[in-house]
C-alpha positions as CSV (number, residue, x, y, z in Angstrom):
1,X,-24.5,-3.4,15.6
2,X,-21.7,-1.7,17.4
3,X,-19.5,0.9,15.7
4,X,-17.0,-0.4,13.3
5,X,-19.4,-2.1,11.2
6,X,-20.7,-0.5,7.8
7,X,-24.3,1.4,7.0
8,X,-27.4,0.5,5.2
9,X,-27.1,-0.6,1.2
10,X,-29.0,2.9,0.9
11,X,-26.4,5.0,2.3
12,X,-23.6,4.3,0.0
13,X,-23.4,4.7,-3.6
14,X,-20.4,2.9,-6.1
15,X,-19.0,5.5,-7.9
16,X,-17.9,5.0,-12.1
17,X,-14.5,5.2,-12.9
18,X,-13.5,9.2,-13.0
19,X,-16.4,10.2,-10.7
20,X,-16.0,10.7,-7.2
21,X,-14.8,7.6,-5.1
22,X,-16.9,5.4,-3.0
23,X,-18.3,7.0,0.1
24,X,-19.1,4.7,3.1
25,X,-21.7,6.0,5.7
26,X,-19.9,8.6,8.4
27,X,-21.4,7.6,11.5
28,X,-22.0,4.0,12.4
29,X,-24.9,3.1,15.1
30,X,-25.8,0.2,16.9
31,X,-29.1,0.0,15.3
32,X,-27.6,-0.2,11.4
33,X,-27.4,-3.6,9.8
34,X,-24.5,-5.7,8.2
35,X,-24.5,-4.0,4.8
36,X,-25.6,-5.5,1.9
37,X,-23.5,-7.4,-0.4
38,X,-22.2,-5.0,-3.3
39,X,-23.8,-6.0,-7.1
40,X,-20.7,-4.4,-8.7
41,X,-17.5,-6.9,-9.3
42,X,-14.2,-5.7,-10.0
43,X,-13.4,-7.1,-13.8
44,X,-10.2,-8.3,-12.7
45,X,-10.0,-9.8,-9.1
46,X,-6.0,-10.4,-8.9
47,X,-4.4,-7.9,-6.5
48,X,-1.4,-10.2,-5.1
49,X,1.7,-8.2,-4.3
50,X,3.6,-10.7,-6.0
51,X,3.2,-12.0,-8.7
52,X,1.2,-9.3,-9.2
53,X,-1.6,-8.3,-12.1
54,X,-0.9,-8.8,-15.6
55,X,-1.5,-5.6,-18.0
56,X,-4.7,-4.9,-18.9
57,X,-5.6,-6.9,-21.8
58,X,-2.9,-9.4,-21.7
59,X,-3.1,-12.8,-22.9
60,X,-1.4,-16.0,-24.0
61,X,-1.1,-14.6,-27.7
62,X,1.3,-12.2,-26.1
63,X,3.9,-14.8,-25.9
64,X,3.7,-16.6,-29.6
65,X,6.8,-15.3,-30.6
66,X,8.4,-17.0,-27.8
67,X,11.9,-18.6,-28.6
68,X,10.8,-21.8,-26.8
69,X,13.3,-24.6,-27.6
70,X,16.0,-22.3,-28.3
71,X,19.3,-22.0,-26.5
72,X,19.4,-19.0,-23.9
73,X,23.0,-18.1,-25.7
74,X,21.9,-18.4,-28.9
75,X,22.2,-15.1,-31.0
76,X,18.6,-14.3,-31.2
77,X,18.0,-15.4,-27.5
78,X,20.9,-13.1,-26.2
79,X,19.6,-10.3,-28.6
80,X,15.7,-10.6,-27.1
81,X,17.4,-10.4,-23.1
82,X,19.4,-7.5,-24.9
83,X,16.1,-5.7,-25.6
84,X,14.5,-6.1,-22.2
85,X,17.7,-4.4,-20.6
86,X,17.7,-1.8,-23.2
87,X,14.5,-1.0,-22.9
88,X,14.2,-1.3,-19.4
89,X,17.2,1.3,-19.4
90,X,14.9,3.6,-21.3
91,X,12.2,3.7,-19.7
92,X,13.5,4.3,-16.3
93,X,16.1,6.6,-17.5
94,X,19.1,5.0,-16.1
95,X,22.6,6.8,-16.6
96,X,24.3,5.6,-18.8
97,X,27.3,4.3,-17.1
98,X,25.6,2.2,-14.6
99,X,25.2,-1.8,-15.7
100,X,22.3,-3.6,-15.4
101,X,22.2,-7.8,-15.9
102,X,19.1,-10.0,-15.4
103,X,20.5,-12.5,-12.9
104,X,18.8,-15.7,-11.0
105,X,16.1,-16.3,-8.6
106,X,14.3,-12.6,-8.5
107,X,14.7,-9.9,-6.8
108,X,15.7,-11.7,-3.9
109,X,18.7,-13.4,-5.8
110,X,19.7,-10.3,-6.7
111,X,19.7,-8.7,-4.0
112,X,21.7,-11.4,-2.0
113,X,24.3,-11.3,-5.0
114,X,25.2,-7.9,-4.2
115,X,25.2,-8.2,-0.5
116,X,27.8,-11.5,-0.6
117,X,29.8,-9.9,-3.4
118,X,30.4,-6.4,-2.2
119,X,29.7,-6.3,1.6
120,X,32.7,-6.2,4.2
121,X,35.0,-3.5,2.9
122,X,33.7,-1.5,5.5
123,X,30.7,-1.3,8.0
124,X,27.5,-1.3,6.6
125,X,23.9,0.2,8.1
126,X,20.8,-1.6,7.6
127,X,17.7,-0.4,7.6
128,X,14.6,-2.3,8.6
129,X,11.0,-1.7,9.2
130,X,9.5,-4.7,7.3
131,X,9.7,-8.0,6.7
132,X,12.0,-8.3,3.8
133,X,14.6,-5.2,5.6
134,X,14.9,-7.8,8.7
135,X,15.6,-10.5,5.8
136,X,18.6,-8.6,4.5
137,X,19.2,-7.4,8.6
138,X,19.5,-11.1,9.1
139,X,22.0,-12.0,6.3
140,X,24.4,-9.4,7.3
141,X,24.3,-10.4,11.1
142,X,23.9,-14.6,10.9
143,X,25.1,-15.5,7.4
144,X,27.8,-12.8,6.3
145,X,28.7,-12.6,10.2
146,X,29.7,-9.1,9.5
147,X,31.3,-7.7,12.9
148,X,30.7,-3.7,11.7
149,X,27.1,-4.1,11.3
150,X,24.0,-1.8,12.7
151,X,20.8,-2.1,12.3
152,X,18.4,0.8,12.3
153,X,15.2,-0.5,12.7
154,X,11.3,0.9,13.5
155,X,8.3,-0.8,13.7
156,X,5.9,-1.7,11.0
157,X,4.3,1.7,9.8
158,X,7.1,4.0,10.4
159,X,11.0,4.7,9.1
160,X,13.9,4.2,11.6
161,X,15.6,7.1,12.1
162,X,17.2,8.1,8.7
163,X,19.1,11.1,9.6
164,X,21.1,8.0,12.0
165,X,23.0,6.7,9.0
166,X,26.0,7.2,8.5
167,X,27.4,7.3,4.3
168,X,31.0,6.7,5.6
169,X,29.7,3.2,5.9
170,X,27.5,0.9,3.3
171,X,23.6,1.5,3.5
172,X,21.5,-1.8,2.6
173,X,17.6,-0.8,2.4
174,X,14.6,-1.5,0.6
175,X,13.1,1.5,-0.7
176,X,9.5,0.5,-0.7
177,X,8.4,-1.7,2.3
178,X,6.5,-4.1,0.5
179,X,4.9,-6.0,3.8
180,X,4.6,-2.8,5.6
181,X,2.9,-0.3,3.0
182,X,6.2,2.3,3.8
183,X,8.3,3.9,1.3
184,X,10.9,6.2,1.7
185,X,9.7,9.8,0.2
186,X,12.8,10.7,-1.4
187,X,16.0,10.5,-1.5
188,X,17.2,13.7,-0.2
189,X,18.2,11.9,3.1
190,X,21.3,10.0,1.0
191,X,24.8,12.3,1.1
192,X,25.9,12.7,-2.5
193,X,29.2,12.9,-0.5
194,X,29.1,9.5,0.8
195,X,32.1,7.0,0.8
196,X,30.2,3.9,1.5
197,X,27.9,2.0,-1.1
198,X,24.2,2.6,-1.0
199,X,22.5,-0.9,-1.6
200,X,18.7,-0.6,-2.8
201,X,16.1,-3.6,-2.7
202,X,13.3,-1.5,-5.1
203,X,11.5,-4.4,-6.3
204,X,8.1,-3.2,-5.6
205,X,9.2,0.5,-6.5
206,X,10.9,0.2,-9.7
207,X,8.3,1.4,-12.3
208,X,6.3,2.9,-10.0
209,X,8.1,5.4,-7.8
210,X,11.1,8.2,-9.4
211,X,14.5,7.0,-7.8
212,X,17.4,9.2,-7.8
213,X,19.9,6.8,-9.8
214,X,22.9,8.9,-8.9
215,X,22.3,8.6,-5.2
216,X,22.0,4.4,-5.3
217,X,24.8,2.4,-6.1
218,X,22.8,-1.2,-6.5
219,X,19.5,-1.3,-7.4
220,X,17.8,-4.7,-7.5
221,X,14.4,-5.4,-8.4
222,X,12.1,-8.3,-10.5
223,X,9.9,-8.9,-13.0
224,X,6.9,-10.2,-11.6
225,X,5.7,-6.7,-9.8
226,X,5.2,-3.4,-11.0
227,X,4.8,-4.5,-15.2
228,X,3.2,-8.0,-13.9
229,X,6.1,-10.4,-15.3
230,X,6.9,-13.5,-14.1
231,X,9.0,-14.6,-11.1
232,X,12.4,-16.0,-10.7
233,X,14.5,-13.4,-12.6
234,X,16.2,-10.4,-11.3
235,X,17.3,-7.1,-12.4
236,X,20.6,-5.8,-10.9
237,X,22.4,-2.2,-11.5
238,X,25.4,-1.0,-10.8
239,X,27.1,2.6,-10.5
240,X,30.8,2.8,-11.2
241,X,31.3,3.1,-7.5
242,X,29.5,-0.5,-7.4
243,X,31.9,-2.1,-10.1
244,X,35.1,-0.3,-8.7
245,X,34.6,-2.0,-5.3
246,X,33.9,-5.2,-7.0
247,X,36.9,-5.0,-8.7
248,X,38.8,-3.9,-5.4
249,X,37.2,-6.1,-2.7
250,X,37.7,-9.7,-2.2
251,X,34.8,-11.6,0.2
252,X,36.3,-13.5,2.9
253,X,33.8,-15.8,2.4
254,X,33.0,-18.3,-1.0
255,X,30.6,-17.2,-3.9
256,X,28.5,-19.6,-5.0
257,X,28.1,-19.5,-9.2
258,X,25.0,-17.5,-9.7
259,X,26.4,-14.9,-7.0
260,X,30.1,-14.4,-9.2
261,X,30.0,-11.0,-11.2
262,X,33.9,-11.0,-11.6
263,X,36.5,-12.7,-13.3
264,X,40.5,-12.6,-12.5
265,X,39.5,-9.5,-10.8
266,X,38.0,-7.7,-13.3
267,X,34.1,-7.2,-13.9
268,X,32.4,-10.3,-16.0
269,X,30.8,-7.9,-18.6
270,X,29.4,-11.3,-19.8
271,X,25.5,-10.1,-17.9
272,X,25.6,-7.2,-18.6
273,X,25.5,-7.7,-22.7
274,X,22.5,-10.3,-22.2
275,X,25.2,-13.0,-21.8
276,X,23.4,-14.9,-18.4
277,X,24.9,-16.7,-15.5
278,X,22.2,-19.7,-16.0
279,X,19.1,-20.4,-17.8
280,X,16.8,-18.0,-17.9
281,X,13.2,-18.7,-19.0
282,X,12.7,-17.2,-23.2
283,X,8.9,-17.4,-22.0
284,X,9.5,-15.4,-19.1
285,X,11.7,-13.0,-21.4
286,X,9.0,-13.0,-24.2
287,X,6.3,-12.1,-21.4
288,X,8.5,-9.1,-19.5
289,X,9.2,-7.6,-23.3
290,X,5.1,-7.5,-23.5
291,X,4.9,-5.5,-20.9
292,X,7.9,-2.9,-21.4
293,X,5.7,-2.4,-24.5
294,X,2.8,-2.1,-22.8
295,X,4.2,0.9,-20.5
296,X,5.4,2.8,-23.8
297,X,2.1,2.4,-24.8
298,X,0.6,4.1,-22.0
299,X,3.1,7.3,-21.7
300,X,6.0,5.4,-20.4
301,X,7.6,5.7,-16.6
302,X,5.4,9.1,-16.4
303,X,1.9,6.9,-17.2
304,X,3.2,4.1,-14.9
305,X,4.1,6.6,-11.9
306,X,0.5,8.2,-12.5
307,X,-1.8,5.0,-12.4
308,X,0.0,3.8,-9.6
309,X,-0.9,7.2,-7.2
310,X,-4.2,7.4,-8.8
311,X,-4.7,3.8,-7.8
312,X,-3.3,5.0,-4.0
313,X,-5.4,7.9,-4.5
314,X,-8.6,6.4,-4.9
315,X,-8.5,4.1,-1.5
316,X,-7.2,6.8,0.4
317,X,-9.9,8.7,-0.3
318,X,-12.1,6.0,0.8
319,X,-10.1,5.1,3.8
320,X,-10.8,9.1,4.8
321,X,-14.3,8.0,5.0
322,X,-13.7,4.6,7.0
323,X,-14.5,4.1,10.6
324,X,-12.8,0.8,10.4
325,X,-9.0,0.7,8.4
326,X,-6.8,3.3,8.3
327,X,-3.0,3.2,6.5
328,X,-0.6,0.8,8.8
329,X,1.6,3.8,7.2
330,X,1.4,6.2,9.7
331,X,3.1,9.5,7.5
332,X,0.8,10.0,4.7
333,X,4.5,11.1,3.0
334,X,5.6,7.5,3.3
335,X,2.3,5.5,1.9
336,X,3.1,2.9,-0.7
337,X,1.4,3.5,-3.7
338,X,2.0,-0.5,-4.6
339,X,1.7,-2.4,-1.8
340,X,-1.0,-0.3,0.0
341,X,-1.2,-2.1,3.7
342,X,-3.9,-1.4,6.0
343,X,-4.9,-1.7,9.7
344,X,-8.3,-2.6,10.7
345,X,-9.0,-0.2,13.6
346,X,-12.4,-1.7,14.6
347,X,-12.0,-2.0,19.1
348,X,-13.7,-5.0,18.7
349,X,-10.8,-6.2,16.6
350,X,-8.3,-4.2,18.7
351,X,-9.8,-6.2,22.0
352,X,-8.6,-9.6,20.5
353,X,-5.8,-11.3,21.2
354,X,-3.1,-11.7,18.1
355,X,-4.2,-15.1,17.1
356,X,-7.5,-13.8,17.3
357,X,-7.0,-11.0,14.9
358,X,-5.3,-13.0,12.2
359,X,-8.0,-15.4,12.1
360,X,-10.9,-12.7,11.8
361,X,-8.4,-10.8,9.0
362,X,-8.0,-14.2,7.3
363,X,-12.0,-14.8,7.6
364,X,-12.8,-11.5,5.6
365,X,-10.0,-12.0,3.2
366,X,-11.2,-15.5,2.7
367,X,-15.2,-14.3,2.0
368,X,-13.5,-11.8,-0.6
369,X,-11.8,-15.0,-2.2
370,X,-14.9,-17.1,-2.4
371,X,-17.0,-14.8,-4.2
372,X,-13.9,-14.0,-7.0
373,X,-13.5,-9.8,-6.0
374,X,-10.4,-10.2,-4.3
375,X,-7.5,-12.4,-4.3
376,X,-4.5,-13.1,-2.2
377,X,-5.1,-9.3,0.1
378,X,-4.2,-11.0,3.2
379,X,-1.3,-9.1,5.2
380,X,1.7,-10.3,4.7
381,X,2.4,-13.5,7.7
382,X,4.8,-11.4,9.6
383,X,3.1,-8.3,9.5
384,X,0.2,-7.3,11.8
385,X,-2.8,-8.9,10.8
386,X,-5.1,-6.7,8.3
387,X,-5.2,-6.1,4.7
388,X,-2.9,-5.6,1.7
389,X,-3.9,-4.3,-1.3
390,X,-1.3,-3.9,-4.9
391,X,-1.7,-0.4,-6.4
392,X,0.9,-0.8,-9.2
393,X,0.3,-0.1,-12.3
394,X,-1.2,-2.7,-14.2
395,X,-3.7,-2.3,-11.9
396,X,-7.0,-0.7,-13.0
397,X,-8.3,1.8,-10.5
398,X,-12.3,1.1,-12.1
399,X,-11.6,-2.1,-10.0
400,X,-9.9,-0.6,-6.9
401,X,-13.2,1.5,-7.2
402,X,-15.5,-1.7,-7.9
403,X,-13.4,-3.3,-4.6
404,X,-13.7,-0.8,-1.9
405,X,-17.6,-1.9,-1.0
406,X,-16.7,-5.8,-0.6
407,X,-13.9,-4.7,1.4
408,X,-16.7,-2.7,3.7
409,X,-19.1,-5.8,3.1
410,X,-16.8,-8.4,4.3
411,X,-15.4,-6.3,7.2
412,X,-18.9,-5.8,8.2
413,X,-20.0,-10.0,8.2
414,X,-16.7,-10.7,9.8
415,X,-17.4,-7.8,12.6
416,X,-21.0,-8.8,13.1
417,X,-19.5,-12.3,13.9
418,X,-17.7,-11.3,16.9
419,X,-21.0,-9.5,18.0
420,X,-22.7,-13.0,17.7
């Protein structure tokens, strides 16, 4: 077998949780056989980016207390969406004059709703290097039609230039690519100075990675990633500089009704106190209340943080000892520690065409799938074809661990394919 592929069943070992990680054989000859196929199963196969892993021993029971069949504004419904603000507040330490509303349709939705309500006082940066950047990229340029617009934008595995912005002007960005496996490392590269707004997509961050509140105006993010909630509702805060403008500013264009956060000029304050725009789901609200206790219970945003590196931790340790994937991230700084994205670097692979790779990628991902280790680890369809891995929290890293072989295994009948 040529290089790339993985060594003998004899020369690896699976490590337990808290022992040292998974070591695949160093040096790869031609003489070395497909390896064998791991006898150790991850307990939990899900590692989607979205929607991602429940918490560790969740279950239907969770959700008994449900207010099914209840009205969304009556009292006790409005008081459990109360809670998952408040508590969301809490636990991510939020200051206490910044809003935050659940709104429609995810992260996505609430994203959008800033952008069409508070873009177009003045020009605006955005910064793109993965799919979902070019998303917002592409709003501002084809839908708002924006005339001061830049876009800042770098290829998947690196960050465009972000000394280039300019703070005089609005700043749309996500801070964790989630289909490139890039994250900002800070936010040191934000003026506290600035004039314009700083609009931040941190859906896959949130809960997972410390932001600096005071240096992001909007933050948007969902439910169904870092705690494992379901989709279709959205999280939105605001700074004071974010209400004044939307008190101040008037789109040229027309707001929809889930986009509208103001009323005869003023703020609606009617979100922000649990009050929705539309229906919400009181399952959904039951299951996202399950797990903001669920990261109390396991030391808060400081026990989230940690899983999630651990779980970023323990594959990069194994990817040190690959011959065959490597981070698509190519600053160690700016590796995802949720949606982990790799790059197989096998030449074989490297020699095929494009089509050719996404259909070996898709073959491996699809053995993983078949035998139940690993589901849904496909790159994401617009991003180079490879592997993509969710570290969050709710995560175990005993089945990261219990993963890393397959991944080797199925890499290996895949590569030994193309030999054929």
């Amino acid at each position: 077998m040529s290089p790339g592929a993985l060594g003998s069943a004899e020369s690896r070992s699976i490590a337990a949780p808290g022992t040292a990680p998974y070591d695949p054989a160093p040096a790869l000859t031609e003489e070395l056989p497909v390896p064998a196929k791991p006898e150790r199963r991850p307990v939990r196969p899900q590692f989607s980016s979205g929607p991602c892993a429940k918490r560790p021993g969740w279950s239907a029971a969770a959700l008994d207390a449900a207010l099914l069949g209840r009205s969304h504004r009556a009292r006790p419904s409005v008081e459990r969406i109360r809670t998952v603000l408040g508590e969301s507040r809490r636990l991510l330490g939020l200051p206490d004059d910044y809003r935050l509303a659940l709104v429609p349709a995810s992260d996505t939705g609430a994203f959008e709703m800033a952008m069409w309500s508070l873009l177009g006082a003045r020009g605006v940066d955005v910064l793109a290097w993965d799919s979902f950047g070019e998303g917002w990229a592409s709003d501002v340029e084809k839908q708002l039609r924006l005339d001061d617009a830049r876009v800042l934008r770098a290829d998947y595995g690196e960050l465009p230039d972000l000394g280039a912005v300019d703070f005089a002007r609005d700043v749309a960005f996500t801070w964790n690519g989630t289909t490139a496996g890039v994250r900002v490392p800070d936010g040191d590269w934000i003026a506290d100075d600035r004039s314009g707004l700083t609009l931040c997509d941190a859906t896959s961050a949130v809960f997972a990675m410390r932001l600096p509140w005071e240096k992001l105006d909007v933050v948007t993010w969902s439910w169904q990633k870092v705690l494992g909630g379901e989709a279709q509702h959205g999280m939105l805060l605001l700074s004071p500089r974010a209400v004044e403008r939307l008190e101040s500013h008037t789109p040229p264009w027309p707001l929809p009704k889930i986009f509208r956060l103001t009323k005869g000029g003023k703020l609606a304050e009617g979100p922000f106190r649990g009050e929705t725009i539309n229906t919400p789901s009181m399952l959904c609200v039951e299951d996202a209340l399950d797990g903001l206790r669920w990261a109390d219970e396991i030391g808060g945003l400081d026990g989230l943080v940690a899983r999630s590196e651990a779980n970023l931790a323990c594959v990069a340790d194994w990817v040190e000892r690959s011959d065959w994937v490597e981070f698509l991230a190519t600053d160690p700084r700016t590796r995802s520690c949720t949606s982990i994205c790799l790059a197989i670097t096998d030449p074989r692979f490297l020699a095929l065409d494009p089509a050719a790779r996404g259909a070996t990628a898709k073959q491996a991902v699809s053995r993983l799938a078949d035998e139940g280790v690993a589901y849904d680890i496909g790159s994401y369809r617009d991003a180079p074809a490879g592997l993509r891995l969710w570290g969050g929290a709710t995560v175990e890293r005993a089945d990261l661990e219990a993963l890393l072989p397959w991944l080797d295994w199925a890499w290996g009948e895949a590569a030994a394919d193309l030999g054929a």
